[in-house]
mmCIF file as gemmi writes it, N, C-alpha and C atoms, coordinates in Angstrom:
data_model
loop_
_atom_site.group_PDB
_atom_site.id
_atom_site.type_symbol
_atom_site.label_atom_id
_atom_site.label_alt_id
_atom_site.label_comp_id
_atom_site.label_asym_id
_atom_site.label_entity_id
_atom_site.label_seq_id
_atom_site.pdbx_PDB_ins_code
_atom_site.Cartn_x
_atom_site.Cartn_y
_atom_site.Cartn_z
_atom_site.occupancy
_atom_site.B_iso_or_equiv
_atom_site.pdbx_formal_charge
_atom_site.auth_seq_id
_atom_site.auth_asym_id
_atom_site.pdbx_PDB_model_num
ATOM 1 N N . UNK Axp A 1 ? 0.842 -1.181 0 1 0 ? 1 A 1
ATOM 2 C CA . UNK Axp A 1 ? 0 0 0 1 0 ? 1 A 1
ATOM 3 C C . UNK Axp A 1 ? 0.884 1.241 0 1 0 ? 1 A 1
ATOM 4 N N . UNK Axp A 2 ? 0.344 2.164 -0.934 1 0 ? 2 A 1
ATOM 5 C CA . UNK Axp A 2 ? 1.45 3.406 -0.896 1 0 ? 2 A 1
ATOM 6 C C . UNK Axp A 2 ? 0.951 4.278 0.478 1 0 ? 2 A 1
ATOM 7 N N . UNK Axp A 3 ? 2.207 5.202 0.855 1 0 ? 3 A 1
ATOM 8 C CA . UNK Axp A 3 ? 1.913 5.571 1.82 1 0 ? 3 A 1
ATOM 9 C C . UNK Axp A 3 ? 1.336 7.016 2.046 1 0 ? 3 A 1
ATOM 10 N N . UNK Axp A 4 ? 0.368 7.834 2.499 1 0 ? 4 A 1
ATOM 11 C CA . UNK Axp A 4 ? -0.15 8.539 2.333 1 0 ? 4 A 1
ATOM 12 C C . UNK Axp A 4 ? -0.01 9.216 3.732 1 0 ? 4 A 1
ATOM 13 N N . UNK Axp A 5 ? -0.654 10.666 3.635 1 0 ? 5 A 1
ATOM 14 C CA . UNK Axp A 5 ? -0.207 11.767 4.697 1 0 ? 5 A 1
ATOM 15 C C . UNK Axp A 5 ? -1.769 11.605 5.649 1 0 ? 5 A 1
ATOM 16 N N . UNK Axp A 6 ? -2.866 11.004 5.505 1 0 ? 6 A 1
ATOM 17 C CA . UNK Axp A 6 ? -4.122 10.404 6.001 1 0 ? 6 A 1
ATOM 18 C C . UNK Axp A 6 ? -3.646 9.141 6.855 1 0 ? 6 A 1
ATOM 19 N N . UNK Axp A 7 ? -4.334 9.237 7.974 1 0 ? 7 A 1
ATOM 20 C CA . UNK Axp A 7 ? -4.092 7.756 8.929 1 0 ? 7 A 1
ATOM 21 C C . UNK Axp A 7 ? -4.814 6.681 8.079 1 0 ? 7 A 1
ATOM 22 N N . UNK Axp A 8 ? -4.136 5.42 8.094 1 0 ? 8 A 1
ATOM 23 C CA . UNK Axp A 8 ? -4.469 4.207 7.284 1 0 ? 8 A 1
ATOM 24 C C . UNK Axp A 8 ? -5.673 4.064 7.512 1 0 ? 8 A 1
ATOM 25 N N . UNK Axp A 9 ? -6.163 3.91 8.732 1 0 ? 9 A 1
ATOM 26 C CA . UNK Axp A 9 ? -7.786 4.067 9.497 1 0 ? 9 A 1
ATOM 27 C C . UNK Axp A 9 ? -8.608 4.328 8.645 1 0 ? 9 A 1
ATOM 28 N N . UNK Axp A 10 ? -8.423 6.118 8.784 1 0 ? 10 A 1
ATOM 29 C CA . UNK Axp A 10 ? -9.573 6.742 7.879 1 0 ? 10 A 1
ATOM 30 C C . UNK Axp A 10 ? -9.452 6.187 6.221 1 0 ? 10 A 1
ATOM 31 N N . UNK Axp A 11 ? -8.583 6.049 5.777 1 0 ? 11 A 1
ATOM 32 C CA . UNK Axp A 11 ? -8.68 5.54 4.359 1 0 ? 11 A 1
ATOM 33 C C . UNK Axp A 11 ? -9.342 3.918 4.297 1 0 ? 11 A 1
ATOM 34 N N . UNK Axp A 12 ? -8.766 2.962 5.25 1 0 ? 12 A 1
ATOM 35 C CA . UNK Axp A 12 ? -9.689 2.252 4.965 1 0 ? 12 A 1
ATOM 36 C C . UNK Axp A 12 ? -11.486 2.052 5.487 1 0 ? 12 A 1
ATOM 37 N N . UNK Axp A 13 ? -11.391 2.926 6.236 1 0 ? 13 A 1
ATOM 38 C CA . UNK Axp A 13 ? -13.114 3.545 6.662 1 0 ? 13 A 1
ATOM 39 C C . UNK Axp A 13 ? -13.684 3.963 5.24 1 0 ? 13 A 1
ATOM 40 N N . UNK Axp A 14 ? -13.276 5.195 4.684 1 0 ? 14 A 1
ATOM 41 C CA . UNK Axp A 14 ? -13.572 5.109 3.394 1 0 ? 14 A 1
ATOM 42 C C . UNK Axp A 14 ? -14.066 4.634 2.297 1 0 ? 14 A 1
ATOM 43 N N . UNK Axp A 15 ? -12.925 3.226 1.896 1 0 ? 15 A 1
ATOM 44 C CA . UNK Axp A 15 ? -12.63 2.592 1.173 1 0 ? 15 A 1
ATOM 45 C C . UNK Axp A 15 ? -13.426 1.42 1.572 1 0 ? 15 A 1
ATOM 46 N N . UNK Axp A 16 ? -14.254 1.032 2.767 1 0 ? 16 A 1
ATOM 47 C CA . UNK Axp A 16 ? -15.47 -0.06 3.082 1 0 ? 16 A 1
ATOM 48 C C . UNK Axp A 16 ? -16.429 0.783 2.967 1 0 ? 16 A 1
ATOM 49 N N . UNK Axp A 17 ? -16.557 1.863 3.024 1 0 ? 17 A 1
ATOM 50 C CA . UNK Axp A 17 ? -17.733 2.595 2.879 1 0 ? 17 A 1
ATOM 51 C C . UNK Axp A 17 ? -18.463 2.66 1.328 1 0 ? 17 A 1
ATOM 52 N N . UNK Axp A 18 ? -17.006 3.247 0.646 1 0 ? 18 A 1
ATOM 53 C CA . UNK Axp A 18 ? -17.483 3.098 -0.808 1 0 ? 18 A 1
ATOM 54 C C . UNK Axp A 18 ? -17.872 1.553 -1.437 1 0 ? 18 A 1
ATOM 55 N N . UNK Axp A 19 ? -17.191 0.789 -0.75 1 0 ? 19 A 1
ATOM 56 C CA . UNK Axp A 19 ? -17.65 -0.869 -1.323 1 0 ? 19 A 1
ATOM 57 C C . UNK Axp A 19 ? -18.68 -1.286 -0.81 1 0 ? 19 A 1
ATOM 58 N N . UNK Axp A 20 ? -19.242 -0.698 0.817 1 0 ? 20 A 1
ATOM 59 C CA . UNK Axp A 20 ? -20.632 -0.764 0.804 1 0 ? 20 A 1
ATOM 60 C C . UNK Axp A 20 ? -21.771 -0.14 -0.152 1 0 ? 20 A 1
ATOM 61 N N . UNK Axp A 21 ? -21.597 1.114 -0.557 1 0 ? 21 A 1
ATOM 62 C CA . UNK Axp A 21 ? -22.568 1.817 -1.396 1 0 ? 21 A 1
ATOM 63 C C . UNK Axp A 21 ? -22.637 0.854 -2.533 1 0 ? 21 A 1
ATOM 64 N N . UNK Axp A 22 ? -21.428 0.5 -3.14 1 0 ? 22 A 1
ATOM 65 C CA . UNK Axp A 22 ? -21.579 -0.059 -4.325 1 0 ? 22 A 1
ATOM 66 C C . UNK Axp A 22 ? -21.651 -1.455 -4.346 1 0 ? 22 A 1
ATOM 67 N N . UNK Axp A 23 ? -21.562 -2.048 -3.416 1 0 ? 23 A 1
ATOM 68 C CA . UNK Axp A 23 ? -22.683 -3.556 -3.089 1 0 ? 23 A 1
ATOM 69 C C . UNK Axp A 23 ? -24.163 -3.353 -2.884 1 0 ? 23 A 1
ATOM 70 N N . UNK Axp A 24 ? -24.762 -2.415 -2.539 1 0 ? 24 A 1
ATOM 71 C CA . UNK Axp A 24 ? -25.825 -1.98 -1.95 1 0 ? 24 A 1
ATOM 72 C C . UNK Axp A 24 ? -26.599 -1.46 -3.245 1 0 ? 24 A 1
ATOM 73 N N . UNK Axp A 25 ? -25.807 -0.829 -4.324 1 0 ? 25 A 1
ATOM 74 C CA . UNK Axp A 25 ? -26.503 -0.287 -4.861 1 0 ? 25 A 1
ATOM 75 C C . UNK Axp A 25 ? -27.212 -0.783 -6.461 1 0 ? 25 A 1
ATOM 76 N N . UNK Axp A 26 ? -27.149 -2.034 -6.702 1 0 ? 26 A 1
ATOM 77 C CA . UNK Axp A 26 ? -28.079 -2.955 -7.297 1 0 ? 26 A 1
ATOM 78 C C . UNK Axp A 26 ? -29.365 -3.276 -6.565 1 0 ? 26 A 1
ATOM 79 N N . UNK Axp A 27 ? -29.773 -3.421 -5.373 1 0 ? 27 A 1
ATOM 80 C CA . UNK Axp A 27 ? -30.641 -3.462 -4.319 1 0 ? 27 A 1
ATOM 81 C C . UNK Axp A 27 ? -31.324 -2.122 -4.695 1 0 ? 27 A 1
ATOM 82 N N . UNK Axp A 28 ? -30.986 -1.59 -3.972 1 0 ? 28 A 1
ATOM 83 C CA . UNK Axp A 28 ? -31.45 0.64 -4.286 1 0 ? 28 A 1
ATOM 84 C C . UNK Axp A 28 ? -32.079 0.464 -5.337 1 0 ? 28 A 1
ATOM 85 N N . UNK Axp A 29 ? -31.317 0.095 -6.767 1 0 ? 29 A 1
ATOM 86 C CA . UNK Axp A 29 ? -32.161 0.414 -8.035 1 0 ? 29 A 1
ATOM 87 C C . UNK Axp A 29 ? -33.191 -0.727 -8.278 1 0 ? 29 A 1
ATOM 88 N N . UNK Axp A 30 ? -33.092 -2.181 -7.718 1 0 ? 30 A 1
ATOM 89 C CA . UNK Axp A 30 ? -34.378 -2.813 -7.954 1 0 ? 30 A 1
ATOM 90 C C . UNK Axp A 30 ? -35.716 -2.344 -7.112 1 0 ? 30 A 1
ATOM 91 N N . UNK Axp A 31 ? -35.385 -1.838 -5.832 1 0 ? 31 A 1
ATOM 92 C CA . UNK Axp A 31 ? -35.981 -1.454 -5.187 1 0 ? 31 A 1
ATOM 93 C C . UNK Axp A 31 ? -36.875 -0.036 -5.461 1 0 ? 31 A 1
ATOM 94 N N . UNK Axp A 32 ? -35.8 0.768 -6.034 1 0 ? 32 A 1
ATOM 95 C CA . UNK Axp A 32 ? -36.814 2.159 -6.499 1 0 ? 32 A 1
ATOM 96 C C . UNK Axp A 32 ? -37.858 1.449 -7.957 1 0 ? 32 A 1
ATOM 97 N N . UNK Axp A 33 ? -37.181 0.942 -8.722 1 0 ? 33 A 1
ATOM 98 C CA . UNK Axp A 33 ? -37.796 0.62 -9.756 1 0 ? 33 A 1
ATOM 99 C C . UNK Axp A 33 ? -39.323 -0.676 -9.878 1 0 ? 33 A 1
ATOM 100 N N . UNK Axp A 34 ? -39.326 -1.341 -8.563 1 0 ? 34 A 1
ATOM 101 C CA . UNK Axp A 34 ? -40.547 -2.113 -7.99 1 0 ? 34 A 1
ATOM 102 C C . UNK Axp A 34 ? -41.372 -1.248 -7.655 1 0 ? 34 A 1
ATOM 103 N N . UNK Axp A 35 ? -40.568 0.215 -6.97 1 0 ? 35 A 1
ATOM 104 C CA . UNK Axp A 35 ? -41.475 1.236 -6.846 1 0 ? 35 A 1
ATOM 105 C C . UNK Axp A 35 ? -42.243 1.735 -7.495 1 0 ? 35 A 1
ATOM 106 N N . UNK Axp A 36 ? -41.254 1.791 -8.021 1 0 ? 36 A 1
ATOM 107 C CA . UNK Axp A 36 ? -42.267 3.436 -9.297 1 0 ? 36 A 1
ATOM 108 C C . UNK Axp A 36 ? -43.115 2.156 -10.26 1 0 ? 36 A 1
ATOM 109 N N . UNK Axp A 37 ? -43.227 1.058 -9.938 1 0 ? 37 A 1
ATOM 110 C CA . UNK Axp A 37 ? -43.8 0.486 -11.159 1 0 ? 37 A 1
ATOM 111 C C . UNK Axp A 37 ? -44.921 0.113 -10.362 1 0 ? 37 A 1
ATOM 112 N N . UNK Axp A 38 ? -44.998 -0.288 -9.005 1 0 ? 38 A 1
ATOM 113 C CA . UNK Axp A 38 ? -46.384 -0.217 -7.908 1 0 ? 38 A 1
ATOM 114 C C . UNK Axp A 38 ? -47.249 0.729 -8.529 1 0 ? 38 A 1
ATOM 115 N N . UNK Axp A 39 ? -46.244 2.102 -8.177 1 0 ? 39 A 1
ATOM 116 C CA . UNK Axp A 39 ? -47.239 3.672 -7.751 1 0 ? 39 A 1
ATOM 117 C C . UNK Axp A 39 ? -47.847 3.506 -9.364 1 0 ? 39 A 1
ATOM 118 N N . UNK Axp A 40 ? -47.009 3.103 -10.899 1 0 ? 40 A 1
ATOM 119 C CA . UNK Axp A 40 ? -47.938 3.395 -11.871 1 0 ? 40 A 1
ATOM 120 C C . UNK Axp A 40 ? -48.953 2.115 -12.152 1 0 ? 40 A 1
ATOM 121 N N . UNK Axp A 41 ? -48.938 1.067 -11.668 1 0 ? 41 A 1
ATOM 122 C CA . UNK Axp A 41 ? -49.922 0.353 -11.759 1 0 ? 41 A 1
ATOM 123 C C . UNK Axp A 41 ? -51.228 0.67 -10.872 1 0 ? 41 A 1
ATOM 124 N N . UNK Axp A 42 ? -50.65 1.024 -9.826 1 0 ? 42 A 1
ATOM 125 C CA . UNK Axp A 42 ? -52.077 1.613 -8.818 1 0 ? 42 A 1
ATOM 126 C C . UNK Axp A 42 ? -52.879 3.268 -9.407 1 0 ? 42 A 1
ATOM 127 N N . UNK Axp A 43 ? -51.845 4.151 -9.849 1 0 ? 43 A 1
ATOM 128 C CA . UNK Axp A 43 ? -52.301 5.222 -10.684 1 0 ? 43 A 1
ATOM 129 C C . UNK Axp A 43 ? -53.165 4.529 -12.466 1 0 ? 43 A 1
ATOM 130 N N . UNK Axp A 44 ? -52.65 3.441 -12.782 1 0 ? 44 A 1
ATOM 131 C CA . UNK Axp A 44 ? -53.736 2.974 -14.03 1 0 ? 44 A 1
ATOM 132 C C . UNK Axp A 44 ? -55.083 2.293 -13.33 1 0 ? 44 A 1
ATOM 133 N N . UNK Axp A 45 ? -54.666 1.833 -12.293 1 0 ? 45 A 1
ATOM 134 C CA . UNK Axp A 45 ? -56.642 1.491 -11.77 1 0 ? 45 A 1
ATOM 135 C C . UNK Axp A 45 ? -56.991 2.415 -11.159 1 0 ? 45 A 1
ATOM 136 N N . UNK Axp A 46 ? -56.157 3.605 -10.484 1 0 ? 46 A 1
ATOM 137 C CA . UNK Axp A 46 ? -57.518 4.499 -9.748 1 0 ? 46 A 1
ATOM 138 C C . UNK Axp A 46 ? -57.639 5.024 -11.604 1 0 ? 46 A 1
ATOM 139 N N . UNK Axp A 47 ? -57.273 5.56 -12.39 1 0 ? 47 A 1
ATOM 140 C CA . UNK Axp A 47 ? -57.532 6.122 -13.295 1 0 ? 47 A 1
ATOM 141 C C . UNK Axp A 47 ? -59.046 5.047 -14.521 1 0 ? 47 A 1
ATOM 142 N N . UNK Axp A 48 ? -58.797 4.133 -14.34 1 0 ? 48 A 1
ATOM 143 C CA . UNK Axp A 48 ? -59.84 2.603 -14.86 1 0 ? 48 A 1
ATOM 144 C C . UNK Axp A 48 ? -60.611 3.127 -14.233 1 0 ? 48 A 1
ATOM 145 N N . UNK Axp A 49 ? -61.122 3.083 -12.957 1 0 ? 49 A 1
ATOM 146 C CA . UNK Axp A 49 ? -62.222 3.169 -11.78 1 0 ? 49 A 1
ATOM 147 C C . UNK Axp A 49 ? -62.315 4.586 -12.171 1 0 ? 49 A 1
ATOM 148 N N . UNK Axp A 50 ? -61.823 5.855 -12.265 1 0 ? 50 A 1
ATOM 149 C CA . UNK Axp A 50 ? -62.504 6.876 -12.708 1 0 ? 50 A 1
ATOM 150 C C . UNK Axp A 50 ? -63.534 7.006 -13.573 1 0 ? 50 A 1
ATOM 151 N N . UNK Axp A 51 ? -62.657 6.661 -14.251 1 0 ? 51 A 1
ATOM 152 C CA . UNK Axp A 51 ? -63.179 6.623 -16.392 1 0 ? 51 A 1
ATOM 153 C C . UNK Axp A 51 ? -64.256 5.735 -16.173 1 0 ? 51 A 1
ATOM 154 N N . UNK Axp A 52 ? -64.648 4.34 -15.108 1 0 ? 52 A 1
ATOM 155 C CA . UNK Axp A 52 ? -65.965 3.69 -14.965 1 0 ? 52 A 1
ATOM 156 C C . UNK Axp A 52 ? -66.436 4.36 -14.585 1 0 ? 52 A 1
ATOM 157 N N . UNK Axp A 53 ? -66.733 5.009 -13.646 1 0 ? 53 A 1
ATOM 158 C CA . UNK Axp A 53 ? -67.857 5.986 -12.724 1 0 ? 53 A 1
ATOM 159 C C . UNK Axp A 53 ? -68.34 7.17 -13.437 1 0 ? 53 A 1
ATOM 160 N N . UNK Axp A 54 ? -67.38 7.806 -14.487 1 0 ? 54 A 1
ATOM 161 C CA . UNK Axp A 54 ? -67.438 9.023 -15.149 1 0 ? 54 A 1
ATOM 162 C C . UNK Axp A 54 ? -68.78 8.187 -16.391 1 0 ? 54 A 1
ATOM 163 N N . UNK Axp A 55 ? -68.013 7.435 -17.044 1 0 ? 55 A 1
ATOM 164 C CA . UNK Axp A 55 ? -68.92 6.694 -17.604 1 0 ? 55 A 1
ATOM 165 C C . UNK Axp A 55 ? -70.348 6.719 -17.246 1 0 ? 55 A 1
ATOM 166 N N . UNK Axp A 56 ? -70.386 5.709 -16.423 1 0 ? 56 A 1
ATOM 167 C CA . UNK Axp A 56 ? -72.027 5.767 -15.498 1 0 ? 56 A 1
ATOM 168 C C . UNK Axp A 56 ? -72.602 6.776 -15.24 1 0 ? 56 A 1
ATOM 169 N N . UNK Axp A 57 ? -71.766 7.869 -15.206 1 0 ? 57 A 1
ATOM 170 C CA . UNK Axp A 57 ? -72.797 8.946 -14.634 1 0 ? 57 A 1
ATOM 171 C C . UNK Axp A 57 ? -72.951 9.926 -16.079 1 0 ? 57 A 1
ATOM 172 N N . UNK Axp A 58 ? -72.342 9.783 -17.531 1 0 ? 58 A 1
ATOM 173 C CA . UNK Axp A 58 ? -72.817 10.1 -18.431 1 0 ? 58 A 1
ATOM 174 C C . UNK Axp A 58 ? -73.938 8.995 -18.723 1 0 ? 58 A 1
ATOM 175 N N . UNK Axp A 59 ? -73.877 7.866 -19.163 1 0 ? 59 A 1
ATOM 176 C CA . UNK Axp A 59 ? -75.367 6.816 -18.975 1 0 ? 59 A 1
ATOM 177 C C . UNK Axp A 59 ? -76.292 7.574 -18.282 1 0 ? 59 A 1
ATOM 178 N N . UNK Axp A 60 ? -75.905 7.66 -16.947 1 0 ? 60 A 1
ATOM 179 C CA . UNK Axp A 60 ? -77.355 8.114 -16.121 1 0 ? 60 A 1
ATOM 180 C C . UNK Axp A 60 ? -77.981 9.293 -16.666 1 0 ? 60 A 1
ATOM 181 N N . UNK Axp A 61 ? -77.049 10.325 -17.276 1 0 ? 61 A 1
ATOM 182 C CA . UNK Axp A 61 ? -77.852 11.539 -17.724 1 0 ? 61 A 1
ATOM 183 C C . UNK Axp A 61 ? -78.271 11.016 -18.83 1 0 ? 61 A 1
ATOM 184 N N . UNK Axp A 62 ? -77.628 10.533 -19.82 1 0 ? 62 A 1
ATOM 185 C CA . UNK Axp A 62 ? -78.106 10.097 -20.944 1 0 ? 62 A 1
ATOM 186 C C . UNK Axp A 62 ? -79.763 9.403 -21.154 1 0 ? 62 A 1
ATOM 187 N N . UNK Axp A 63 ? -79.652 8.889 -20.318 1 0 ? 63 A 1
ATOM 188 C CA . UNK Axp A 63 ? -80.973 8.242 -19.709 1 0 ? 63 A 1
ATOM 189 C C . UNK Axp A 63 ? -81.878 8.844 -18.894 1 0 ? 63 A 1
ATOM 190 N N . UNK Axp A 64 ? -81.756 9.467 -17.949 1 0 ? 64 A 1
ATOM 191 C CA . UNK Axp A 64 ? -82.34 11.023 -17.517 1 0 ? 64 A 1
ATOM 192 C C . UNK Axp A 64 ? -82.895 11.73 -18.515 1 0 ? 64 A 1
ATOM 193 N N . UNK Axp A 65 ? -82.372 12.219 -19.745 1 0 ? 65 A 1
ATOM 194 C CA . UNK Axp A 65 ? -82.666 12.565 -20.973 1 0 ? 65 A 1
ATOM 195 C C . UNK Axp A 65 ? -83.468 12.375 -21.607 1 0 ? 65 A 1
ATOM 196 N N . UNK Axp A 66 ? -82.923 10.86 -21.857 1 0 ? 66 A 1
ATOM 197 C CA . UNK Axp A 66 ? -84.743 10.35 -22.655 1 0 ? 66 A 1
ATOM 198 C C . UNK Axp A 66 ? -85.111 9.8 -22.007 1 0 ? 66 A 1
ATOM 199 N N . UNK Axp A 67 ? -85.434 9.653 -20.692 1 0 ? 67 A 1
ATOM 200 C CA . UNK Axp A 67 ? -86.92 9.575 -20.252 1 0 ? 67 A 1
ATOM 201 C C . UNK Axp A 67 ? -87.735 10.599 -20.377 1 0 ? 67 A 1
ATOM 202 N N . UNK Axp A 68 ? -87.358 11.519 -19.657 1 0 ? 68 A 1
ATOM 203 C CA . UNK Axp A 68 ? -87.893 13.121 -20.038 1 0 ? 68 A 1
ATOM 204 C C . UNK Axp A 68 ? -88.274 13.573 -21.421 1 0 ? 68 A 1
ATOM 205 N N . UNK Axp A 69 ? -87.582 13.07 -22.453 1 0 ? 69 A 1
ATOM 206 C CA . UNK Axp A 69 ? -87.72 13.341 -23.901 1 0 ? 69 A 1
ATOM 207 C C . UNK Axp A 69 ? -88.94 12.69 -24.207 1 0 ? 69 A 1
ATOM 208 N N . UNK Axp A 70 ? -88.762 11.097 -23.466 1 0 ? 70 A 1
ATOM 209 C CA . UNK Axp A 70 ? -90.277 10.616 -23.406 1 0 ? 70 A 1
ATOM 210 C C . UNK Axp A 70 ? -91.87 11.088 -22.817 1 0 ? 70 A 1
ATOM 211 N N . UNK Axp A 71 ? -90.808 11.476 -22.058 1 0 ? 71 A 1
ATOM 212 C CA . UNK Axp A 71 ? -92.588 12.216 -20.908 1 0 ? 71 A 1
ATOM 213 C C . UNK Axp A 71 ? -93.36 13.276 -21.525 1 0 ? 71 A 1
ATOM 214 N N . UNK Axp A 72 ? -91.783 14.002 -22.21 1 0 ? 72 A 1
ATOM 215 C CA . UNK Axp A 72 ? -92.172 15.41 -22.834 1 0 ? 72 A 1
ATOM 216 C C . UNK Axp A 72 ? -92.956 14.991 -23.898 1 0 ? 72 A 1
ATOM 217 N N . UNK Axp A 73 ? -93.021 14.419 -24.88 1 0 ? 73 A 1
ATOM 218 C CA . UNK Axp A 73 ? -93.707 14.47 -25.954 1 0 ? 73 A 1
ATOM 219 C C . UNK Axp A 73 ? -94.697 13.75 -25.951 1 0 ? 73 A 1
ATOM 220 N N . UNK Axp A 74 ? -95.105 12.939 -25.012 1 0 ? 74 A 1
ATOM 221 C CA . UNK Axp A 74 ? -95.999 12.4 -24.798 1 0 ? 74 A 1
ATOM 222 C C . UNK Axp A 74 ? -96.737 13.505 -23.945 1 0 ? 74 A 1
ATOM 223 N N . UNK Axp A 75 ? -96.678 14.45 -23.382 1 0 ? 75 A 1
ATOM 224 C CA . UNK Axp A 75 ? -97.657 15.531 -22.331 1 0 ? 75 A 1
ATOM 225 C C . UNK Axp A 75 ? -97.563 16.361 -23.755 1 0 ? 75 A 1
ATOM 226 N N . UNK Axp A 76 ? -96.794 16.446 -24.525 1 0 ? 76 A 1
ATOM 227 C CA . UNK Axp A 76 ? -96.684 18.121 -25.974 1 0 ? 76 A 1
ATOM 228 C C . UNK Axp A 76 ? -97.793 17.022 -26.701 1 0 ? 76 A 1
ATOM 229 N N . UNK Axp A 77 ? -98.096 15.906 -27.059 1 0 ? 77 A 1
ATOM 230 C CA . UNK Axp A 77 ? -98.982 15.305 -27.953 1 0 ? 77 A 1
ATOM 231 C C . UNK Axp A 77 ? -100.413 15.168 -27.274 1 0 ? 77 A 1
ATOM 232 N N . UNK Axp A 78 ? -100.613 15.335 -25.425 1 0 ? 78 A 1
ATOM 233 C CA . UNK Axp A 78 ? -101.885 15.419 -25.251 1 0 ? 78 A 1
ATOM 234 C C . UNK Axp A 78 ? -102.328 17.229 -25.388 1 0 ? 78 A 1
ATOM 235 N N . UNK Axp A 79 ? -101.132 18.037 -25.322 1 0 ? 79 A 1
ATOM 236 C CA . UNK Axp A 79 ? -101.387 19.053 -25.096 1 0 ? 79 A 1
ATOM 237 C C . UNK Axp A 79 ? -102.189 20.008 -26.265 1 0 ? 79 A 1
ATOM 238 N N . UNK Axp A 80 ? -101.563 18.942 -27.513 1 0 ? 80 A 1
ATOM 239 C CA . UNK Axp A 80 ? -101.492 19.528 -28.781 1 0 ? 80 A 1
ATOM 240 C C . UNK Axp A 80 ? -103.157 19.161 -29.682 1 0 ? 80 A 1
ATOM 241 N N . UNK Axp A 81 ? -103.466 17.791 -28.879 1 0 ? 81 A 1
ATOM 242 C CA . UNK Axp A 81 ? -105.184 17.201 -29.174 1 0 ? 81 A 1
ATOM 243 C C . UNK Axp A 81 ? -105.619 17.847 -28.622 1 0 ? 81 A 1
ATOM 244 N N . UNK Axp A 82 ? -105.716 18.489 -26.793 1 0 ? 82 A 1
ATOM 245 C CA . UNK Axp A 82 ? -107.35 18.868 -25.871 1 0 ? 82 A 1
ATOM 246 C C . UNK Axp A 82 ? -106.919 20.317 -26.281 1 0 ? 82 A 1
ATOM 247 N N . UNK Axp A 83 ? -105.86 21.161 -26.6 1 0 ? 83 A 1
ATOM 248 C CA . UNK Axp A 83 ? -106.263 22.499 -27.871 1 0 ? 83 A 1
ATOM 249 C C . UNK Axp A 83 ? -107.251 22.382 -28.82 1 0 ? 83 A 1
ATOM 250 N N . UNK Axp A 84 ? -106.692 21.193 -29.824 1 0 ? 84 A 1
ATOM 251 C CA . UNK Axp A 84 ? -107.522 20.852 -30.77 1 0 ? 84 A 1
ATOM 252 C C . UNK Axp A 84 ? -109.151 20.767 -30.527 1 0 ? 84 A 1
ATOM 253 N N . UNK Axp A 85 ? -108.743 20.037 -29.539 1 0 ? 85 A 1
ATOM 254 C CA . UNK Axp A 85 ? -110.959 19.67 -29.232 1 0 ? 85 A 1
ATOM 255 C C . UNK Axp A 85 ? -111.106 21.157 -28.717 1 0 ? 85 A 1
ATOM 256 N N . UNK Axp A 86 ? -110.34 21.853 -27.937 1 0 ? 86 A 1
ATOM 257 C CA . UNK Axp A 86 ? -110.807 23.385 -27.262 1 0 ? 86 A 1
ATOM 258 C C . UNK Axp A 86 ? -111.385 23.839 -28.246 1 0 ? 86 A 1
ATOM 259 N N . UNK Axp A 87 ? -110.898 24.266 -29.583 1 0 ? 87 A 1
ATOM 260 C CA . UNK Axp A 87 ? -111.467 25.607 -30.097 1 0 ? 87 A 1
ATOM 261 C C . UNK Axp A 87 ? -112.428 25.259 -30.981 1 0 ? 87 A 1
């Protein structure tokens, strides 16, 4: 080992430190990357489960709609005969 103006100590403190990070750090990146692939699978079903409910509740108006479209022209077609017999 060459000899340096640093106590041997601290250099090899160092020098296990850096071989810890870089044993460690294949772990770190499977680990962030299980992550971020959780958070976007759970962000594509709350986003599924939106887009269903959003759905349904265009149906429901849609249907709200014509019922009313029904009611309506059925009350505009009696409205439009007992005129007729009126005058």
């Amino acid at each position: 080992m060459l000899p340096t103006p640093v106590n041997s100590l601290i250099t090899d403190s160092i020098t296990q430190t850096n071989t810890m990070a870089l044993g460690v750090a294949p772990a770190v990146a499977m680990s962030n990357l299980y992550q971020a692939t959780a958070q976007a699978l759970a962000m594509a079903a709350h986003n599924a489960t939106m887009n269903q409910q959003q759905t349904n509740i265009t149906a429901q108006a849609a249907t709200t709609a014509g019922v009313t479209t029904l009611y309506s022209i059925d009350t505009a077609t009696d409205a439009a005969g007992t005129s007729k017999l009126l005058k």
